[in-house]
N, C-alpha and C positions, 0 to 999 in steps of 0.2 A: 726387546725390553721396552718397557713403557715407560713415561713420567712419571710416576706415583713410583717405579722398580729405581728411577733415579733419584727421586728424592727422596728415597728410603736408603740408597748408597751415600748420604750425606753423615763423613763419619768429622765430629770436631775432638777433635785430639789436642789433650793439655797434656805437658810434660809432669811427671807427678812432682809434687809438691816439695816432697825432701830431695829432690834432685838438682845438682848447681849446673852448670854448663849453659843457662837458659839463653837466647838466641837474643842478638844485636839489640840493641832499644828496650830491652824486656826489664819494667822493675826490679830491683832486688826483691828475692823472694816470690816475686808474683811470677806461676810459669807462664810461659810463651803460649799459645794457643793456635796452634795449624788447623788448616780447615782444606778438606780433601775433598773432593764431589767427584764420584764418578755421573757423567752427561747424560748415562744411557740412550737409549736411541728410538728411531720413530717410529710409530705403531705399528707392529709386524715385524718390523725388521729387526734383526739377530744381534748386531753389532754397529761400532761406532769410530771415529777418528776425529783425534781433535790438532788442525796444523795450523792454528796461527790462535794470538789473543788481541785483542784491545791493549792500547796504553794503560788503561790501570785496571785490566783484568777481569773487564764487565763483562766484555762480549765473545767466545768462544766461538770459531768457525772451525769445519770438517765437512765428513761426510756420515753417513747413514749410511749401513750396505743389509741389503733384504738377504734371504736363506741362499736365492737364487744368484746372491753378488750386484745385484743390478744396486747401483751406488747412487745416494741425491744430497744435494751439499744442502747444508745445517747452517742455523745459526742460535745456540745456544746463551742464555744469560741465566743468574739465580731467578729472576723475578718474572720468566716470561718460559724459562726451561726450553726446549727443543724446537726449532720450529723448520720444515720443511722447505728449501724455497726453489722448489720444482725443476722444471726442466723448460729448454728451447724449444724454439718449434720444434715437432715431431720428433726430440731429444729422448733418448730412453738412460741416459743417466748425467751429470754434473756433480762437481765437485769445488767446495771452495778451498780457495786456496789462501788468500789473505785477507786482513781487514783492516780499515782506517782504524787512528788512534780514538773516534768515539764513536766504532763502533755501526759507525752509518753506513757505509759503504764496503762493498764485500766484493772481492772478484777473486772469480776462477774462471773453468771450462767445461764441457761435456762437448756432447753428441746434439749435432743438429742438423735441420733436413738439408743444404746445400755443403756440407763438408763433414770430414771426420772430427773433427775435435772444432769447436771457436772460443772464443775465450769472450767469456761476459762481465757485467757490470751490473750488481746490484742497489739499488736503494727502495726501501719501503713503499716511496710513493711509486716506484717506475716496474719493481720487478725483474728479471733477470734481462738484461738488454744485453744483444748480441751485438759487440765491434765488427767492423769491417777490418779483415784481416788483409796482412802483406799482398798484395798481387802477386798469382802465381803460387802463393803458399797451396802447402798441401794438408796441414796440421799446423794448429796453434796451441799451445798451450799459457796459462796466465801464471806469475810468479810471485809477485808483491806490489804493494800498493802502499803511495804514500800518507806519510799521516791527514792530510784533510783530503785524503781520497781524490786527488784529481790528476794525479799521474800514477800510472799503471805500467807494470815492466811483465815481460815473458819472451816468449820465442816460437817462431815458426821454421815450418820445414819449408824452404826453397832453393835448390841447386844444394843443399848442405842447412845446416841450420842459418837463422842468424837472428839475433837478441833486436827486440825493436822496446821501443819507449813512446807511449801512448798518452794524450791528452785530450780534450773532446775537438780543441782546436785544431790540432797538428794530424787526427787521428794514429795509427801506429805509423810509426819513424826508425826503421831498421839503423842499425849502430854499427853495420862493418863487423866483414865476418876475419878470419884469421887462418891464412897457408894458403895455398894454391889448387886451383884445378877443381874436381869435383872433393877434394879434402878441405874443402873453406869451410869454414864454422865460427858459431858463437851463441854463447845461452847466457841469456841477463836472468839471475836467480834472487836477486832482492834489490831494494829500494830502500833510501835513507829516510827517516822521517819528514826530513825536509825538503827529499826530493834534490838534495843536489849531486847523490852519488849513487851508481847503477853498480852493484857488482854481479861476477860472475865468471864465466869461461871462455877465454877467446879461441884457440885451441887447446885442449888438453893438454898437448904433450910438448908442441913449437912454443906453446905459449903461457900455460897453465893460466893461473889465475888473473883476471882480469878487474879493473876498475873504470868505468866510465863516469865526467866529471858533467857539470848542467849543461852544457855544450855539447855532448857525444863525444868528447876525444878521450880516448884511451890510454891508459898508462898500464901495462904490464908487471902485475904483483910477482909470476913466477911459480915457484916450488919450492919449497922444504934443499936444503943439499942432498944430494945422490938420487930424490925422487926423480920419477918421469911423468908425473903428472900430478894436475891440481886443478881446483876447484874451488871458488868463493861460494860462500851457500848465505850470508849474512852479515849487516852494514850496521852501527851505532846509528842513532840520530841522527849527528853531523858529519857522518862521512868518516870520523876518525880513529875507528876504530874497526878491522875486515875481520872472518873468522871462515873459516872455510877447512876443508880435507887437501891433503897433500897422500899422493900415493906412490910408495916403494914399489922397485922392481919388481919383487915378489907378489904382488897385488895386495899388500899391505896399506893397509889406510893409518893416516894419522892426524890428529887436529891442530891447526894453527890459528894463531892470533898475529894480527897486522898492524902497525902504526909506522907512519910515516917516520918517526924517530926510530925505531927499531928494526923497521924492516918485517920479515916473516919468521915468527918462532914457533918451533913446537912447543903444543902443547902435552907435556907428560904424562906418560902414565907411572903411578908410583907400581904397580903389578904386572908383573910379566903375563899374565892368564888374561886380561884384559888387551885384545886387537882391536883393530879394523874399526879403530874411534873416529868420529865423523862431529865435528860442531854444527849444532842446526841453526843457533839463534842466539843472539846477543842483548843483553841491556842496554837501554838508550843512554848511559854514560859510559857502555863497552866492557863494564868492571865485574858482569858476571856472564858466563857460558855454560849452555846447556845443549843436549845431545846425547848420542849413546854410543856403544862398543859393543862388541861382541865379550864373549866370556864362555868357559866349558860348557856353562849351560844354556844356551844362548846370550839371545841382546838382554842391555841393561842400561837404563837409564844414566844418564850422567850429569854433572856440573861441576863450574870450574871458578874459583878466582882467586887470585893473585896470594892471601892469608894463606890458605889451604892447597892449591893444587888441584890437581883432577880427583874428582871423585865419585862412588855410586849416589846416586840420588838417595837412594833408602839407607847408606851411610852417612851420609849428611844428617840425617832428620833425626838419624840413633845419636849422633857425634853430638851436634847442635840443639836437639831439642826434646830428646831421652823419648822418640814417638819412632813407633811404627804404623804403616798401613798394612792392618792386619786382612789376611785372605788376596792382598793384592799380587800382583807382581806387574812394576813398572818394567815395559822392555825401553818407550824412548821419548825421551822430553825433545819434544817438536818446537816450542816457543816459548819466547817468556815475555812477557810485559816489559814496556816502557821503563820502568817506576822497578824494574826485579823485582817485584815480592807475588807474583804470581805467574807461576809454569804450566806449560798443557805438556800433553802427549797422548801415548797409546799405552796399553796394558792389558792385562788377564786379570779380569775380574772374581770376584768368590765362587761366581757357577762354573766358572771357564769359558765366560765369552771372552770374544775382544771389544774392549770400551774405551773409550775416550776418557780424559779425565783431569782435573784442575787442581793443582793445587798452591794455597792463600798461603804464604810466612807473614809473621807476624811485621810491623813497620818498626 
C-alpha cells in the first residue's frame, strides 16, 4: 500500500447531528468530530504496524513489512506521511519501537553485521545509530524511551535476560537480574516520561512485576491474588501510575493498574467472552488505558478508565460519539499519547490487509 492508498484511508467522522451522547469538551449541539487514518505502508510493501505515538500524537512509529515479511521501522506523521528509516549495517530488517514526546528521537532494533539483534538510536540529523550492547550479550532488544529522548530502556540476552538503562554518558547499565543460577532474569519494557521510573519484569513468576526508581533499585509490584505471574508493559509520566498483565494458572491473562496508594488491581472485564486482556499503554496523567483481549472472534482493541470500565475500542466510539469505523476491524491499541486524545494500533483494513492506524478524539 502506498501514500496516496493512505491518504485516501483518511476517514473524518462526525457524530450525526440529531444525536446527544457527544464526547467530553464537545459544544452543546455541535458533534464531536474523530479523525481515523489508517498509515498504510511503504512502497511495495503489503502491511503495517503502528507501536508507539508522540506526546500529542504527531509522530507515529512501527514497522513496514514487504510480501516476503522482511520488516523496516517507520516513522509516520499527517504532514510528511511514511517514511522509511532503513536498516544497520549489513541489517536486512529493523523495527521501531518507541519515540520521544516531540517526536525527534526514535529507538528500536534489528539485524546487524556483528550480532543478531542491536538496539539503535534514531535522529534526523544522525540516522539509525547502532548502541554498544551489554558485554557478552547475545541479543538486544530496545523498549522505550524517554520523553526528551536521552534515556533508553530494553533488554539483552546474557547468562538469562537482564533489563539495562541506556544514556549516551553511561552507555547501557544492566539493572540486576532476578532468581538464581542460569533462571536469573529481567526485562525493562517502558520508561517514564521523565525518565525517573523503569518498569518491567524481574522474574515472572519469583517475582512478577517489577519497578525500577532514577537510581536502579528495585521495588517489587508482584501479581494480581492467586496469579503466577506478571508483567509491567507501561509507566504514567511521573512514575505514578504502572499498568501491566498479571497471569492466571490457567494461562489466563488479565490487566491491571498500579498506584502506590492502591497497590495492584484488576483491571475488569464487564463480559465473560472477552480473555486474555493485556494493557499496552497508559496516559501521561495514568487516567486512561489502552490494549486488547481476546474475544470468540479474535483480538479486539480496548480501553479503559475509571467513568466507564473496560471496554471495546469500537464501543466507545458507538457509546461516546455515535461513530463507527466502517470496513475496519481494530484488533489492538498499541499506544496512546501523552495528552489521551490520540491512540495507534494494529487492524484489518477494508482490502484485508494488516495496517497500522491512528486514531484523533476530539479535546
Amino acid at each position: 500500500m502506498n501514500l496516496a492508498h493512505s491518504l485516501c484511508s483518511v476517514l473524518l467522522l462526525a457524530a450525526c447531528a440529531g444525536c446527544g451522547g457527544g464526547g467530553a469538551g464537545a459544544p452543546q449541539g455541535v458533534p464531536p468530530t474523530i479523525a481515523f487514518t489508517g498509515i498504510g505502508s511503504l512502497p511495495g510493501d503489503i502491511s503495517s504496524q503502528a507501536s508507539a505515538v508522540s506526546a500529542d500524537g504527531s509522530v507515529v512509529v512501527g514497522i513496514s513489512k514487504s510480501v516476503s515479511g522482511k520488516a523496516q521501522a517507520i516513522r509516520w506523521s499527517t504532514s510528511e506521511g511514511m517514511t522509511g528509516l532503513g536498516f544497520m549495517a549489513r541489517g536486512t530488517s529493523s523495527n521501531a519501537r518507541a519515540v520521544s514526546a516531540d517526536g525527534a528521537v526514535i529507538v528500536g532494533d534489528g539485524g546487524a553485521q556483528d550480532t543478531g539483534s542491536a538496539v539503535f538510536r534514531w535522529q534526523a540529523s544522525t540516522g539509525l545509530v547502532q548502541l554498544t550492547a551489554l558485554a557478552d550479550s547475545s541479543l538486544c532488544v530496545a523498549a522505550g524511551v524517554s520523553g526528551d529522548g536521552e534515556v533508553l530502556v530494553g533488554t539483552c540476552v546474557l547468562a538469562g535476560n537482564s533489563a539495562f538503562r541506556w544514556t549516551e554518558s553511561t552507555g547501557m547499565v544492566p539493572l540486576g537480574q532476578f532468581g538464581t543460577g542460569s533462571n536469573r532474569t529481567s526485562n525493562a519494557l517502558a520508561v517514564s516520561n521523565d525518565a525517573s521510573t523503569i518498569v518491567g519484569v524481574g522474574h515472572p513468576v519469583l517475582t512478577g512485576a517489577v519497578l525500577w526508581n532514577l537510581v536502579g533499585e528495585a521495588s517489587i509490584l508482584g501479581r494480581l491474588s492467586d496469579d503466577v505471574s506478571a508483567g509491567a508493559t507501561a509507566v504514567s509520566r511521573d512514575g505514578s501510575v504502572v499498568v501491566g498483565y498479571s497471569t492466571q494458572g490457567s494461562s489466563r491473562q488479565r490487566a491491571f493498574r498500579w498506584t502506590p496508594q492502591t497497590g495492584m488491581t484488576a483491571i475488569a472485564s464487564t463480559t465473560d467472552s472477552l480473555t486474555d486482556v493485556i494493557a499496552s499503554s497508559v496516559s501521561g496523567d495514568g487516567q486512561v488505558i489502552v490494549g486488547w483481549g481476546n474475544t470468540p472472534n479474535g483480538e479486539t482493541a480496548l480501553i479503559w478508565d475509571e467513568a466507564h470500565g473496560l471496554r471495546r475500542l469500537e464501543d466507545m466510539l458507538k457509546a461516546d460519539y455515535q461513530t463507527t469505523i466502517a470496513g475496519w476491524v481494530l484488533l489492538r491499541a498499541t499506544a496512546i499519547s501523552d495528552d489521551g486524545r490520540s491512540i495507534v494500533g494494529m487492524g484489518v483494513n477494508p482490502s484485508g490487509n494488516s495496517e497500522g492506524w491512528i486514531l484523533k478524539l476530539p479535546d
